[in-house]
The first five atom37 places (N, CA, C, CB, O) and aatype in JSON, in Angstrom:
{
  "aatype": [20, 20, 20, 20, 20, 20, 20, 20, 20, 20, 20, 20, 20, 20, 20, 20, 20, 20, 20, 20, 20, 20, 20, 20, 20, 20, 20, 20, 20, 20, 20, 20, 20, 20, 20, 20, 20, 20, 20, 20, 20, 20, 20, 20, 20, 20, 20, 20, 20, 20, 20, 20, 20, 20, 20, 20, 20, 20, 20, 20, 20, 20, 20, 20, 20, 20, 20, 20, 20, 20, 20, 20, 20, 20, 20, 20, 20, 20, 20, 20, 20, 20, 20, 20, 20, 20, 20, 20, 20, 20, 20, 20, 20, 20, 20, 20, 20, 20, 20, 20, 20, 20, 20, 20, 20, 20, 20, 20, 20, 20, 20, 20, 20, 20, 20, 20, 20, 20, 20, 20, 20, 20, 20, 20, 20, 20, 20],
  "atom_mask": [
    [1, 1, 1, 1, 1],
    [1, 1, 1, 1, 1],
    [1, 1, 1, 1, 1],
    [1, 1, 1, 1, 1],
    [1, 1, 1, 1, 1],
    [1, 1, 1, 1, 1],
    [1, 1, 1, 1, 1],
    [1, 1, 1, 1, 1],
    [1, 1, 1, 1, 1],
    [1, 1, 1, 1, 1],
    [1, 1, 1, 1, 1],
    [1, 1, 1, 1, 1],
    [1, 1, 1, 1, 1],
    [1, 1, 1, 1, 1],
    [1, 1, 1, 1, 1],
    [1, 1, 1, 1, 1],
    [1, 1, 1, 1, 1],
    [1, 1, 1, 1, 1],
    [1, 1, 1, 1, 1],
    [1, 1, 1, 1, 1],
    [1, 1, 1, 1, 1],
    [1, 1, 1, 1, 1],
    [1, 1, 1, 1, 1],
    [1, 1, 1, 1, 1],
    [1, 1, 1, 1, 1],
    [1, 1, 1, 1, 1],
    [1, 1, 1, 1, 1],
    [1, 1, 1, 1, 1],
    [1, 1, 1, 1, 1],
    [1, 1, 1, 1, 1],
    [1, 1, 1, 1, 1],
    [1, 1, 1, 1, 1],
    [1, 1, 1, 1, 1],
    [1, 1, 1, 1, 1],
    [1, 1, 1, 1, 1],
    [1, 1, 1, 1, 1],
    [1, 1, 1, 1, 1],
    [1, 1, 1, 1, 1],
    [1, 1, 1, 1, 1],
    [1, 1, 1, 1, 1],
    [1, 1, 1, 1, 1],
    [1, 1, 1, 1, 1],
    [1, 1, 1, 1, 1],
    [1, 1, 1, 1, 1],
    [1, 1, 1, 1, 1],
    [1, 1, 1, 1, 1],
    [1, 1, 1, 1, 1],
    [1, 1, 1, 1, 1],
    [1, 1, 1, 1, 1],
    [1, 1, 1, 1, 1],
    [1, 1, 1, 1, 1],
    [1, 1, 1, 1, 1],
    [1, 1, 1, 1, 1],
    [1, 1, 1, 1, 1],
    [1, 1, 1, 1, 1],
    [1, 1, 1, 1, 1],
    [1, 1, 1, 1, 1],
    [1, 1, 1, 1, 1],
    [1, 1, 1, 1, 1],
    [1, 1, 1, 1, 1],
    [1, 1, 1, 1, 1],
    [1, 1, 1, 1, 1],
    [1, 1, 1, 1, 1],
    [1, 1, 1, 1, 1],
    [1, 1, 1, 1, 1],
    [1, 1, 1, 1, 1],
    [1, 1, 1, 1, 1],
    [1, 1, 1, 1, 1],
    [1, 1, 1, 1, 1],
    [1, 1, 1, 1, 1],
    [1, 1, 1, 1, 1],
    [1, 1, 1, 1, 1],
    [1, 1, 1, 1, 1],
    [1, 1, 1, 1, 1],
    [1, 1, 1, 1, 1],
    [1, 1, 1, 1, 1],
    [1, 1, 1, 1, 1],
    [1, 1, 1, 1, 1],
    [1, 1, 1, 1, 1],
    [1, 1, 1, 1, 1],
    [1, 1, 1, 1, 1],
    [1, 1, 1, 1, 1],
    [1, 1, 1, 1, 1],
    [1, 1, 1, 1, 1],
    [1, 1, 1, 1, 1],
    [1, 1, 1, 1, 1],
    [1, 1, 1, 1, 1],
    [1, 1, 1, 1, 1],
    [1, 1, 1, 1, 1],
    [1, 1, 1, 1, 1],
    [1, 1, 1, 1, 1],
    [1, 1, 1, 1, 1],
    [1, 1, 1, 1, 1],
    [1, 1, 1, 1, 1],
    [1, 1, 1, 1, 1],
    [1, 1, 1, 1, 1],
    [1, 1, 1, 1, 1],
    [1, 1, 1, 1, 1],
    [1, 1, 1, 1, 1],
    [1, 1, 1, 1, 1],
    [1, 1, 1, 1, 1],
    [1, 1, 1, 1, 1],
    [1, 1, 1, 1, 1],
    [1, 1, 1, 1, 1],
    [1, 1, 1, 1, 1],
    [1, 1, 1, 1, 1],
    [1, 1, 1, 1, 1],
    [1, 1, 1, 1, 1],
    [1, 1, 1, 1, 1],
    [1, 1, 1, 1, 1],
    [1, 1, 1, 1, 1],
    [1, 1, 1, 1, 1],
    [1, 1, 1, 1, 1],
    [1, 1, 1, 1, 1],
    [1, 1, 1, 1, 1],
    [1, 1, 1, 1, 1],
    [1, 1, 1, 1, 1],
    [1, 1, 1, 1, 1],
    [1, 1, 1, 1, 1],
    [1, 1, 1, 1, 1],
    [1, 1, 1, 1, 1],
    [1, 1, 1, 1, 1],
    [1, 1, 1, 1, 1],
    [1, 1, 1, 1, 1],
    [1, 1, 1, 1, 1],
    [1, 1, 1, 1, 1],
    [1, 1, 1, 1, 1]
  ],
  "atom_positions": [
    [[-86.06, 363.8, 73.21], [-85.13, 363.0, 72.45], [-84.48, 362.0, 73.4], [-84.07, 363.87, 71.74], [-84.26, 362.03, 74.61]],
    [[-84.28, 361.27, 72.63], [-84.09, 359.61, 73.77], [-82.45, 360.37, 73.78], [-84.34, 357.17, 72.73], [-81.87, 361.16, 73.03]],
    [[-82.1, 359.67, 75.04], [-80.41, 359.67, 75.75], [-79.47, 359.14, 74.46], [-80.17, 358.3, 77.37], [-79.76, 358.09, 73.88]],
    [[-78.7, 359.68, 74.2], [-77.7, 359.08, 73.36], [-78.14, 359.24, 71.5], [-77.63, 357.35, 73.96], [-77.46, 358.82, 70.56]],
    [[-79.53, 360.01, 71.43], [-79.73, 360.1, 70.15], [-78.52, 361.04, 69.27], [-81.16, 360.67, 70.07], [-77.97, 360.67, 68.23]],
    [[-78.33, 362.04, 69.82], [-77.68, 362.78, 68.81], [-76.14, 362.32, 68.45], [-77.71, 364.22, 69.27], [-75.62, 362.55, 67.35]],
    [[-75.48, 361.61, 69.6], [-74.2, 360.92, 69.35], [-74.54, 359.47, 68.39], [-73.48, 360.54, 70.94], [-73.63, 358.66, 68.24]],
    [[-75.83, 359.24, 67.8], [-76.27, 358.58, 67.01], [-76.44, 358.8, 65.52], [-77.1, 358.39, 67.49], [-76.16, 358.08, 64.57]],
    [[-76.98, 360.0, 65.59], [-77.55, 361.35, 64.46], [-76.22, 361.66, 64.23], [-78.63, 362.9, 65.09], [-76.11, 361.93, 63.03]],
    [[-75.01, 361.78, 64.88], [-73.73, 362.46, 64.0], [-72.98, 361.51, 63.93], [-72.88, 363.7, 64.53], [-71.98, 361.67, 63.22]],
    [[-73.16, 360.25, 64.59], [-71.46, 359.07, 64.2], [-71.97, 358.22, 63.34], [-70.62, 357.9, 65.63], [-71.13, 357.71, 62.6]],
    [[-73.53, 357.75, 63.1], [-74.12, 357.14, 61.74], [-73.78, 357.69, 61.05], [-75.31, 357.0, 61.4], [-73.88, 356.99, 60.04]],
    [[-73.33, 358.71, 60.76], [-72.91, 358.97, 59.11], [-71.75, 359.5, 59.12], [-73.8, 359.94, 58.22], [-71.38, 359.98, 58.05]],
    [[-71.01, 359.58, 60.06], [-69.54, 359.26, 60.06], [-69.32, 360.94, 60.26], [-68.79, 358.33, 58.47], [-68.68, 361.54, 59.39]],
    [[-69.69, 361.46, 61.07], [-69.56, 362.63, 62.1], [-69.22, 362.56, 63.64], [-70.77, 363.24, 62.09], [-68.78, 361.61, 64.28]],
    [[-69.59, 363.9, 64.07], [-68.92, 363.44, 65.5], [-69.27, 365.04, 66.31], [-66.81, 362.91, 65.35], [-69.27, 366.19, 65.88]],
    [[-69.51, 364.52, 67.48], [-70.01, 365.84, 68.51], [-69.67, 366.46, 69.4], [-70.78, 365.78, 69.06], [-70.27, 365.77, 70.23]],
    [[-69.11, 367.35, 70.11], [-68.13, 367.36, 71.44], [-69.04, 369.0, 71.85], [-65.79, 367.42, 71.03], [-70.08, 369.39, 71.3]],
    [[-68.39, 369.6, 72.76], [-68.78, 370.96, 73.67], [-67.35, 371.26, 74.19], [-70.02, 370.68, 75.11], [-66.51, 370.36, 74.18]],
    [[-67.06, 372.39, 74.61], [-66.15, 373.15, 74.71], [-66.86, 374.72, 75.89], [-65.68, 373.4, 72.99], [-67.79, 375.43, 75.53]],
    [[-66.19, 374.86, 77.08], [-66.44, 376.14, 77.45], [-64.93, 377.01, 77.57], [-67.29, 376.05, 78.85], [-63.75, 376.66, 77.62]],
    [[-65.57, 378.18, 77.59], [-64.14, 379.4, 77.83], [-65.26, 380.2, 78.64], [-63.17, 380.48, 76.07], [-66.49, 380.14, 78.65]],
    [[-64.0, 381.19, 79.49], [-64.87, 382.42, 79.75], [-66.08, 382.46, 79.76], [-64.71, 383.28, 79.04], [-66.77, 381.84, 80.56]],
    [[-66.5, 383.18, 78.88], [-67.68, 383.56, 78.21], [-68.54, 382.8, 77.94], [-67.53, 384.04, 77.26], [-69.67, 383.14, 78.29]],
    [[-68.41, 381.74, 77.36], [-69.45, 380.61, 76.12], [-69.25, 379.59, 76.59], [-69.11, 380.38, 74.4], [-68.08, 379.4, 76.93]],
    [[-70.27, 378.47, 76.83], [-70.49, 377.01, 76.2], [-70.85, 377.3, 75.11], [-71.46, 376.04, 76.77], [-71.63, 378.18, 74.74]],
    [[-69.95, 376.15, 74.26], [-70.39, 375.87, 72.58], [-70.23, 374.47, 72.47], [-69.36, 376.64, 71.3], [-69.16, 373.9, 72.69]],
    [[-71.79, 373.64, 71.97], [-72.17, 372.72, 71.64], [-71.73, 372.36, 69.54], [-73.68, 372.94, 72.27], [-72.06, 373.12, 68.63]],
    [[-71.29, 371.63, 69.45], [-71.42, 371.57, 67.89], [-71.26, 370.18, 67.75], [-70.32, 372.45, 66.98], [-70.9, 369.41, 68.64]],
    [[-71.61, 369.84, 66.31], [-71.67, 369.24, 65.35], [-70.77, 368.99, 63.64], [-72.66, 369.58, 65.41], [-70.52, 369.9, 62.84]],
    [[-70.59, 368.18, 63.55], [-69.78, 367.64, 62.7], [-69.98, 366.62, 61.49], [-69.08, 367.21, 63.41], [-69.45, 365.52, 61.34]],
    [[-71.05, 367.42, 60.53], [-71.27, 366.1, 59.89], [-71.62, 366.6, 58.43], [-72.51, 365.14, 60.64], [-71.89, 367.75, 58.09]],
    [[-71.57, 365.45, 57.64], [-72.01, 365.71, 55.93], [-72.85, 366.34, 55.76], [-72.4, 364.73, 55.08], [-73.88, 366.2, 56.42]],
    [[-72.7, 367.29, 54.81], [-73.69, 368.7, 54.44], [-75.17, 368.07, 54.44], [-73.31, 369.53, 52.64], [-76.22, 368.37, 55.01]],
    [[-74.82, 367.09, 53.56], [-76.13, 366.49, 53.09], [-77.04, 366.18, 54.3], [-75.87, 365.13, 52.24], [-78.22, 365.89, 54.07]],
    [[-76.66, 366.21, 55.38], [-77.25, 365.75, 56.55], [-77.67, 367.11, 57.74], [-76.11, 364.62, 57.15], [-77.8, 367.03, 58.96]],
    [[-77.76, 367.85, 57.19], [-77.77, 369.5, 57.75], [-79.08, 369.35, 58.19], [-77.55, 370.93, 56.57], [-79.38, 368.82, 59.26]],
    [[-80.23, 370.05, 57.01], [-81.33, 369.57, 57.94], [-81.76, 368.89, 58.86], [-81.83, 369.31, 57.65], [-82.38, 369.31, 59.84]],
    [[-81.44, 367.66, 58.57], [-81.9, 366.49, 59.71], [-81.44, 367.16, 61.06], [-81.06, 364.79, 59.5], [-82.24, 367.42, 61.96]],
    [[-80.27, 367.39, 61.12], [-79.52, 367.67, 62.34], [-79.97, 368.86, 63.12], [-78.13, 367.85, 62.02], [-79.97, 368.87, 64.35]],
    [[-80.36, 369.9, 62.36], [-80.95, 371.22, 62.46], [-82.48, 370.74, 62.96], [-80.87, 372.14, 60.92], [-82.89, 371.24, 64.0]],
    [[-82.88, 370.28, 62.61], [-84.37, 369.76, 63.14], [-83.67, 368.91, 64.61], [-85.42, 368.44, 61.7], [-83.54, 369.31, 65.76]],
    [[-83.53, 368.37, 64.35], [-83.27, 367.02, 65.81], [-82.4, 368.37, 67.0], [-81.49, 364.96, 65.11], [-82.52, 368.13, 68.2]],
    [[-81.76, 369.42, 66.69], [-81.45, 369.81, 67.55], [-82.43, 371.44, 68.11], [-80.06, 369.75, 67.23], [-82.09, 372.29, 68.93]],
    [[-83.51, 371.37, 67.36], [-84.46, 372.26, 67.8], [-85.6, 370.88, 68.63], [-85.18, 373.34, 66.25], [-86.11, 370.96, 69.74]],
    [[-85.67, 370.08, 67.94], [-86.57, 369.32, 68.68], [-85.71, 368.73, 70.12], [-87.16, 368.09, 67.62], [-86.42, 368.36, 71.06]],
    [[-84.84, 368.69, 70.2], [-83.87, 368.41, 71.36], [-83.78, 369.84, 72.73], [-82.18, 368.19, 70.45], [-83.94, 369.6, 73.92]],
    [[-83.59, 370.79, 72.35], [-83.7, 371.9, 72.86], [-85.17, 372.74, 73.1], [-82.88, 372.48, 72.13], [-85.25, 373.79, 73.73]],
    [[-86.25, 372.05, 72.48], [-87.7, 372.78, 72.72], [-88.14, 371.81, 73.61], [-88.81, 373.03, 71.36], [-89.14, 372.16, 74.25]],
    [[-87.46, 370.02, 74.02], [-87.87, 369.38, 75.05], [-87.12, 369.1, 76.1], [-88.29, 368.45, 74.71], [-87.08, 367.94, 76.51]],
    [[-86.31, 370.23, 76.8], [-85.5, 369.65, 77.06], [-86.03, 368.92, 78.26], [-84.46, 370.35, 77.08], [-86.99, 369.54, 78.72]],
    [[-85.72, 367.72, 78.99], [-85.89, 367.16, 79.75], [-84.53, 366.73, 81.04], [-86.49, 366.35, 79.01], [-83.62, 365.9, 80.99]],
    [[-84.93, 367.67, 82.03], [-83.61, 367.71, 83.14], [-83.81, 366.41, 84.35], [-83.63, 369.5, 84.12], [-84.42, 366.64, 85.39]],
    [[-83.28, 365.18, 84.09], [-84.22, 364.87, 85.36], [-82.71, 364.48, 86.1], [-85.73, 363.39, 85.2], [-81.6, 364.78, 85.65]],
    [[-83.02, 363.66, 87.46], [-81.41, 363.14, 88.21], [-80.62, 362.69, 87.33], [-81.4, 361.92, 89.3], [-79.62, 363.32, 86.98]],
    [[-80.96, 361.49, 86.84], [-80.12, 361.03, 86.24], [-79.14, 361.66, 85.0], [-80.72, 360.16, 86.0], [-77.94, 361.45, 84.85]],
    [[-80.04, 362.52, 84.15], [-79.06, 363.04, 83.05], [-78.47, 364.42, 84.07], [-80.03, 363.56, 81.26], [-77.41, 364.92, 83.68]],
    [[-79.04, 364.96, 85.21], [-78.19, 365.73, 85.92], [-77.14, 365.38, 86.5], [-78.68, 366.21, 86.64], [-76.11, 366.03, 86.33]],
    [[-77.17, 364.27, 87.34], [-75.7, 363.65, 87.5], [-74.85, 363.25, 87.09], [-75.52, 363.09, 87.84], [-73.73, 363.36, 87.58]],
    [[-75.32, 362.29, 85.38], [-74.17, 362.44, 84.66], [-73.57, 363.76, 84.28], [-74.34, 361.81, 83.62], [-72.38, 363.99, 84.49]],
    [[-74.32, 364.57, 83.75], [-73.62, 365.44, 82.59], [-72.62, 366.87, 84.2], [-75.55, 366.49, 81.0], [-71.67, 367.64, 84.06]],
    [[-73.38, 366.57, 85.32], [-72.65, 366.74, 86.37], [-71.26, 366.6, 86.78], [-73.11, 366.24, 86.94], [-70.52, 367.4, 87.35]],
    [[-71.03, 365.13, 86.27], [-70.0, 364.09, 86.59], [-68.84, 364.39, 85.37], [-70.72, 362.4, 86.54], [-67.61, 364.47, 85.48]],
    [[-69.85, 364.54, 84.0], [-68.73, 365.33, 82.96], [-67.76, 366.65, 83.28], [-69.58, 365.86, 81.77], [-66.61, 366.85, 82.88]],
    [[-68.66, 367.57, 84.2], [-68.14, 368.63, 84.16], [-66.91, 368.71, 85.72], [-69.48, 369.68, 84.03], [-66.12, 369.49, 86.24]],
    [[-67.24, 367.88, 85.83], [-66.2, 367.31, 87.22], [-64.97, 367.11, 86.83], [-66.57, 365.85, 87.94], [-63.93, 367.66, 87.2]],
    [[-65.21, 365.99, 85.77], [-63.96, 365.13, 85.4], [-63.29, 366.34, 84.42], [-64.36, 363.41, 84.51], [-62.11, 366.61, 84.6]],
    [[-64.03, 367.04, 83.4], [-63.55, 368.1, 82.92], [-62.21, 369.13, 83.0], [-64.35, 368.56, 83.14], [-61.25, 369.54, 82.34]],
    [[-63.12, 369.26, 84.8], [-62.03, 369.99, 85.36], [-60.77, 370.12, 85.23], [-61.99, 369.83, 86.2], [-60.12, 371.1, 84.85]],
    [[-60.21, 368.44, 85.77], [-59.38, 367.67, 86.0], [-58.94, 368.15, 87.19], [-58.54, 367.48, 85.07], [-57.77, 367.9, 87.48]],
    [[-59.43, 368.62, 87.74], [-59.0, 368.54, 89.77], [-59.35, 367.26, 90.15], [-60.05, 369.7, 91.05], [-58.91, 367.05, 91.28]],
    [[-59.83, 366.51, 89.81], [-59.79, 365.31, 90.03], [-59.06, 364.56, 90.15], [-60.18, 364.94, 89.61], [-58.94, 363.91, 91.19]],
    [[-58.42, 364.42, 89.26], [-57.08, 363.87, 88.67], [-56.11, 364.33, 89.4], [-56.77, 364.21, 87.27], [-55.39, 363.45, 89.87]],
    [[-55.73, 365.82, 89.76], [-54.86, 366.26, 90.37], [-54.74, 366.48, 91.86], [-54.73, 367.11, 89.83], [-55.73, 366.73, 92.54]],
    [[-53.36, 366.36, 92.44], [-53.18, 366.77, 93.5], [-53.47, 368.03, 94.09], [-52.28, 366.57, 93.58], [-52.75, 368.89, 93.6]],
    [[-54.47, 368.59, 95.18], [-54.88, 369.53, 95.77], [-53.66, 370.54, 95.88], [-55.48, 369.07, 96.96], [-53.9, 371.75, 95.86]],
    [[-52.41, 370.07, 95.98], [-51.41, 371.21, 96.08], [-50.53, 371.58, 94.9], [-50.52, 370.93, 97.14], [-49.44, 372.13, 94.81]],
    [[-51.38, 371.1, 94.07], [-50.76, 371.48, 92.73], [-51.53, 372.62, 91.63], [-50.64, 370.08, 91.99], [-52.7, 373.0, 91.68]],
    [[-50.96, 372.83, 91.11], [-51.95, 373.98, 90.07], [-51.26, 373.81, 88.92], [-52.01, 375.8, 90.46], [-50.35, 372.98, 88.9]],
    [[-51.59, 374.61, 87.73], [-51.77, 374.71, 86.32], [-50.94, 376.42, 86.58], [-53.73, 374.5, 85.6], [-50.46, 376.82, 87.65]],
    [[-50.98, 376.97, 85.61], [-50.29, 378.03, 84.96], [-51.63, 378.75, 84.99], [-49.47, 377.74, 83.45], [-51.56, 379.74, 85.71]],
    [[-52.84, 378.56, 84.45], [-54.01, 379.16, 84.66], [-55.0, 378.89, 86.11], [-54.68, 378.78, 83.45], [-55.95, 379.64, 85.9]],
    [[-55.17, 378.43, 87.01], [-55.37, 378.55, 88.11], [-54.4, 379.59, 88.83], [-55.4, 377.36, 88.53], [-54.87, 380.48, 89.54]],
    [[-53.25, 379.45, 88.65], [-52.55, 380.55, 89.42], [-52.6, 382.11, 88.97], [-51.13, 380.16, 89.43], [-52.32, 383.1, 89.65]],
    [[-53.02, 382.04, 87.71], [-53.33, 383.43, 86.83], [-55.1, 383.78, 87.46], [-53.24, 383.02, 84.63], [-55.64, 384.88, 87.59]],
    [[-55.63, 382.48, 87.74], [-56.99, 383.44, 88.0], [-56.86, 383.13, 89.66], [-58.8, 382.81, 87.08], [-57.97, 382.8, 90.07]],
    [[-56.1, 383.14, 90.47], [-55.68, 383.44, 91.6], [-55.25, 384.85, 91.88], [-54.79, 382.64, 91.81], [-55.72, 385.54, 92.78]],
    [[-54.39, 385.19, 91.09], [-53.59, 386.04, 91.34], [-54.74, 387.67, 90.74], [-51.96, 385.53, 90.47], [-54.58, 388.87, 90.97]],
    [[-55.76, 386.99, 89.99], [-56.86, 388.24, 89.49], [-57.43, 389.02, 90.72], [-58.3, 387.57, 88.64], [-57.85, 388.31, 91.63]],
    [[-57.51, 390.19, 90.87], [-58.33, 390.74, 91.46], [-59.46, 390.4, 92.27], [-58.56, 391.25, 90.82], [-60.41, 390.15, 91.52]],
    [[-59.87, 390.24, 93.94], [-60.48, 389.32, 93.95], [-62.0, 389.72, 93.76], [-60.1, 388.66, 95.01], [-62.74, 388.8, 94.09]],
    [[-62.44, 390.5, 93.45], [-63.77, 390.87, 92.69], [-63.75, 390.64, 91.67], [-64.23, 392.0, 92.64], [-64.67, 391.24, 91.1]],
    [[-63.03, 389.92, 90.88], [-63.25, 390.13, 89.19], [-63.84, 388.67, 89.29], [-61.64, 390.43, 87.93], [-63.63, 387.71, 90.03]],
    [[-64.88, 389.01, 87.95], [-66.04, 387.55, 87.79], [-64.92, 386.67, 87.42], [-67.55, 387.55, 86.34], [-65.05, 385.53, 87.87]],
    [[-63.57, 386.92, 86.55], [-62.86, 385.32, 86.18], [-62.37, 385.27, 87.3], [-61.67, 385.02, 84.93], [-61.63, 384.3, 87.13]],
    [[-62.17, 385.66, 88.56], [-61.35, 384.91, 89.68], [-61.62, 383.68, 89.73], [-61.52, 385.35, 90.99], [-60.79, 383.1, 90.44]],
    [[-62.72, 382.72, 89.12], [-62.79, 381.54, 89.65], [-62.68, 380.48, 88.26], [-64.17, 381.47, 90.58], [-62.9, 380.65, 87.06]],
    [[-62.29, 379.46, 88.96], [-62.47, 378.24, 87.12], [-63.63, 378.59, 86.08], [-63.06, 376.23, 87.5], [-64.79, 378.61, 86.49]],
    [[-63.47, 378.74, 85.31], [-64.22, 378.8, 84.18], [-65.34, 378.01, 84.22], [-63.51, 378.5, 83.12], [-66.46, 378.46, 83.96]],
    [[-65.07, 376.54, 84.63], [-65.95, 375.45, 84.61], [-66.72, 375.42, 86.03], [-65.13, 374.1, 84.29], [-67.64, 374.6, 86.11]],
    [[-66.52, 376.0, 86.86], [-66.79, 376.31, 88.25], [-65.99, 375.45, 89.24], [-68.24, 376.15, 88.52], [-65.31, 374.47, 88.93]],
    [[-66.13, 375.86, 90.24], [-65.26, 374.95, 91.66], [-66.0, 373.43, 91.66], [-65.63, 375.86, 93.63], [-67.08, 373.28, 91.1]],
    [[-65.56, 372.69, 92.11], [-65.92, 371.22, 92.69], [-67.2, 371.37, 94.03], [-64.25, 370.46, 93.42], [-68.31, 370.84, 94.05]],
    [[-66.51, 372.31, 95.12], [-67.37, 372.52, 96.06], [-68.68, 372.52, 95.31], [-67.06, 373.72, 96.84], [-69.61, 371.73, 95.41]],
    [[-68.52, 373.79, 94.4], [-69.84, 374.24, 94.19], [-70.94, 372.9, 92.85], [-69.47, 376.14, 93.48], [-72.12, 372.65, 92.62]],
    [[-69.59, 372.44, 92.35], [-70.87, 371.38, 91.47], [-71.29, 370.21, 92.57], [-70.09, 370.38, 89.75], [-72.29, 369.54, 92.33]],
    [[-70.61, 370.0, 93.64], [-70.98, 368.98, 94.46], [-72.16, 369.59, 95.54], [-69.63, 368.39, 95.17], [-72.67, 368.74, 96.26]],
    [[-72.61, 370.95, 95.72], [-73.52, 371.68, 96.39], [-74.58, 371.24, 95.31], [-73.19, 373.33, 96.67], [-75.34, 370.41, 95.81]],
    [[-74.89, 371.51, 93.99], [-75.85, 372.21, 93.04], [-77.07, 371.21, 92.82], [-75.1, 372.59, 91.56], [-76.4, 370.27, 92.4]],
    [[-77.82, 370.94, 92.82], [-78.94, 370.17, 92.82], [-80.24, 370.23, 91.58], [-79.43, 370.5, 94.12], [-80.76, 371.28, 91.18]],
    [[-80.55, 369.0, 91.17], [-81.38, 369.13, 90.4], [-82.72, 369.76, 90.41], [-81.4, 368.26, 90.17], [-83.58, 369.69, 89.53]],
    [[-82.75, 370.48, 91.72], [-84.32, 371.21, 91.86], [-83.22, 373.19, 91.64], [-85.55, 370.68, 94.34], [-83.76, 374.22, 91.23]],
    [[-82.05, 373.08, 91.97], [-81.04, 374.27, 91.48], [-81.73, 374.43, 90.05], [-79.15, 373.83, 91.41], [-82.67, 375.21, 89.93]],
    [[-81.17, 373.57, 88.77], [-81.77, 373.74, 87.58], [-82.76, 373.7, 86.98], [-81.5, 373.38, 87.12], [-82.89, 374.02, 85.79]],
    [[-83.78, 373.22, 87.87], [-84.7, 373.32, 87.34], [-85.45, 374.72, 87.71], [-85.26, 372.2, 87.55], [-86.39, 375.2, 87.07]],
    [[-84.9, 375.22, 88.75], [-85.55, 376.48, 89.16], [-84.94, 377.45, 87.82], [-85.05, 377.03, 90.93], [-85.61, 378.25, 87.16]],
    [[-83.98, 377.24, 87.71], [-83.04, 378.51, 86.98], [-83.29, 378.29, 85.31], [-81.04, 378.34, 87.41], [-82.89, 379.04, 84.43]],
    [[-83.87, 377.36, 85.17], [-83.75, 376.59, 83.42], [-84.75, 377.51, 82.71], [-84.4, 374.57, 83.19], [-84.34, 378.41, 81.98]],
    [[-86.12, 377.3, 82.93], [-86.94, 378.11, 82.59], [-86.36, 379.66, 81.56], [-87.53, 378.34, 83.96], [-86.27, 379.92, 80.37]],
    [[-86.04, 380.54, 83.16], [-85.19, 381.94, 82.84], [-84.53, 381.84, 81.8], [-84.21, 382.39, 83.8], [-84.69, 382.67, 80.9]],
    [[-83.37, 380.5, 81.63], [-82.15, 380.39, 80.53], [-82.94, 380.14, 79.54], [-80.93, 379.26, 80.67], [-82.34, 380.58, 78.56]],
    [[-83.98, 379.68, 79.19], [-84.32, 379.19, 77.83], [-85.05, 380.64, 77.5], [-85.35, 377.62, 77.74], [-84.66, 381.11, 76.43]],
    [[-85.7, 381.17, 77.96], [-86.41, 382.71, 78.29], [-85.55, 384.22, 77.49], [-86.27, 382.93, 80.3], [-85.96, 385.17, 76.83]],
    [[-83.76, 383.62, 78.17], [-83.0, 384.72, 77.78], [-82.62, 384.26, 76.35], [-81.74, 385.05, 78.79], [-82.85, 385.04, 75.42]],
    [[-82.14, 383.21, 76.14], [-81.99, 382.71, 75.13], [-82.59, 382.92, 73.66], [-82.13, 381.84, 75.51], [-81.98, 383.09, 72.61]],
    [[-83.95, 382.85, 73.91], [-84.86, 383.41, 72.64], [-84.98, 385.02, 72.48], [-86.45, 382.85, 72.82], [-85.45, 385.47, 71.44]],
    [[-84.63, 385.74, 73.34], [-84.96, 387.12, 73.07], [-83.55, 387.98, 72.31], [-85.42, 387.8, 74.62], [-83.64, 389.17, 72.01]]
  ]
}
């Protein structure tokens, strides 16, 4: 699916698309007139059975999860109410760290990273 199709597929007909992570889940959704269900349901199996990872859509959607953060934005000696709560966690516990992951680590991660690991995810996914 070409770059930018599905933010096409949901604001042509006067819908709209966003993602959200917590904890646990990324959740991708959709927002649009019933009448338009199928279509959307198809375009997002045909979107997900090709997916195509290359630099470029890795660095953007990279760059999303950066700005996400908003450590960006913020001063290094400052924190949130929830950074200091998953500070103060246990330091073995899996939430000790941002939800969205550290900066270090999205500025380490590399597009031959996902592509090694993608496979597996689409693998666990169907079973």
């Amino acid at each position: 699916m070409k770059s930018e199709m599905m933010d096409r597929l949901t604001e042509d007909v006067g819908g709209y698309n966003n993602a959200y992570t917590a904890d646990d889940v990324t959740v991708y959704f959709e927002v649009i007139p019933s009448n338009y269900l199928e279509s959307l349901i198809w375009a997002e199996a045909d979107r997900l059975s090709g997916l195509n990872v290359n630099d470029e859509n890795f660095k953007s959607e990279r760059d999303v999860v950066k700005k996400n953060s908003g450590k960006e934005y913020l001063p290094r000696r400052t924190a949130n109410s929830s950074s200091c709560f998953r500070k103060s966690r246990a330091a073995k516990h899996p939430y000790k760290r941002p939800t969205i992951g550290l900066i270090e680590d999205l500025d380490a991660a590399s597009l031959e990273n996902v592509q090694e690991v993608l496979p597996q995810l689409i693998i666990d996914q169907t079973m």
